[in-house]
C-alpha positions in Angstrom: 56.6 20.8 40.3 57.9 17.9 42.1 54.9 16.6 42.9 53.5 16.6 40.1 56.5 14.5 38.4 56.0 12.0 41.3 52.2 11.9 40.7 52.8 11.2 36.8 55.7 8.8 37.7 53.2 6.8 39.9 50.5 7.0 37.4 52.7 5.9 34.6 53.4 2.8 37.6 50.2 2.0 37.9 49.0 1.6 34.2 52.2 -0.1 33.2 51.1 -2.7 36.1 47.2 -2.6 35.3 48.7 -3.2 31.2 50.6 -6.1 32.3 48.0 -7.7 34.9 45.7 -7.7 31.6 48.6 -9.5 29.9 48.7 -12.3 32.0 45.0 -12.3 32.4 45.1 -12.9 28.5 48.1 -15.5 28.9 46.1 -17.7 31.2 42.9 -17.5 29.6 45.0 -18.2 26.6 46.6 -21.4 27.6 42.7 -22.5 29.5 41.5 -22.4 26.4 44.4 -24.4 24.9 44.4 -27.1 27.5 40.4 -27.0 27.2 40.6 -28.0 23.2 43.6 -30.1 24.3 41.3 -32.1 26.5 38.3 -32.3 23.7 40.7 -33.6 21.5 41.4 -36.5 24.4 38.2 -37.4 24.4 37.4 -37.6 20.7 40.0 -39.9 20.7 39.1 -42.1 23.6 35.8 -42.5 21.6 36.8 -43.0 18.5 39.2 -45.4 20.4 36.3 -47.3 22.1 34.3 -47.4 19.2 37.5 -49.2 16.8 36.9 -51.8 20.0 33.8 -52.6 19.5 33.8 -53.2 16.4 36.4 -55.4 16.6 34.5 -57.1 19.7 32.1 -57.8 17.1 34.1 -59.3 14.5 35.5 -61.2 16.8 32.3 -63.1 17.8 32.2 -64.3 14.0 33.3 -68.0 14.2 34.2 -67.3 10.2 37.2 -65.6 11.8 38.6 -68.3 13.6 38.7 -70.3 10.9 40.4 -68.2 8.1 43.4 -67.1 10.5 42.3 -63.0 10.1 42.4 -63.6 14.7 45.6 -63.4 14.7 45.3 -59.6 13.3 42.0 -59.0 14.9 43.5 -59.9 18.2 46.7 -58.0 17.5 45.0 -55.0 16.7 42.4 -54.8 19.7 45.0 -55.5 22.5 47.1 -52.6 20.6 43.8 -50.4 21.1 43.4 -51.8 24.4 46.7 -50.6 25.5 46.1 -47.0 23.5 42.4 -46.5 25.4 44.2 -47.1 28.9 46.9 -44.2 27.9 44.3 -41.8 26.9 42.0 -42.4 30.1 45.7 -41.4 32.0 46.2 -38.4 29.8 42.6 -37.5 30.5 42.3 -37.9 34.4 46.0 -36.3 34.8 45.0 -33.0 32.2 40.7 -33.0 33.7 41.6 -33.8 37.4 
């Protein structure tokens, strides 16, 4: 009879430890696939980010723009997404590397 209780106590062990391996098996997938999107959403941003640049790398070879004053915006606003394109590269090599 004893053996038997000591055979169903280590049964009961083992699936209690097989059911909670499973749930941190699931955790970390869980949190992959979270850092994963995490990362996608990174780089959306760095080119959406690069592509607000260019654009603005463009207007900026309009001599028009000189002359109406809008530089002092343009210029503002790329060296604000400079600065935002180098914190996302740092984001994305500390999260992908």
């Amino acid at each position: 009879m004893k053996i038997m209780q000591k055979k169903t106590k280590k049964k009961k062990r083992q699936r209690h430890s097989l059911k909670n391996e499973k749930m941190r098996e699931r955790l970390k997938q869980k949190e992959a696939k979270k850092q994963r999107e995490y990362i996608a959403n990174i780089e959306s941003e760095i080119i959406e980010t690069e592509d607000a640049i260019k654009d603005l790398e463009e207007k900026m070879c309009n001599p028009d723009i000189y002359k109406t004053g809008e530089i002092v915006n343009t210029q503002s606003k790329y060296n604000e997404l400079k600065e935002k394109l180098e914190k996302l590269y740092e984001e994305w090599e500390s999260l992908s590397g």
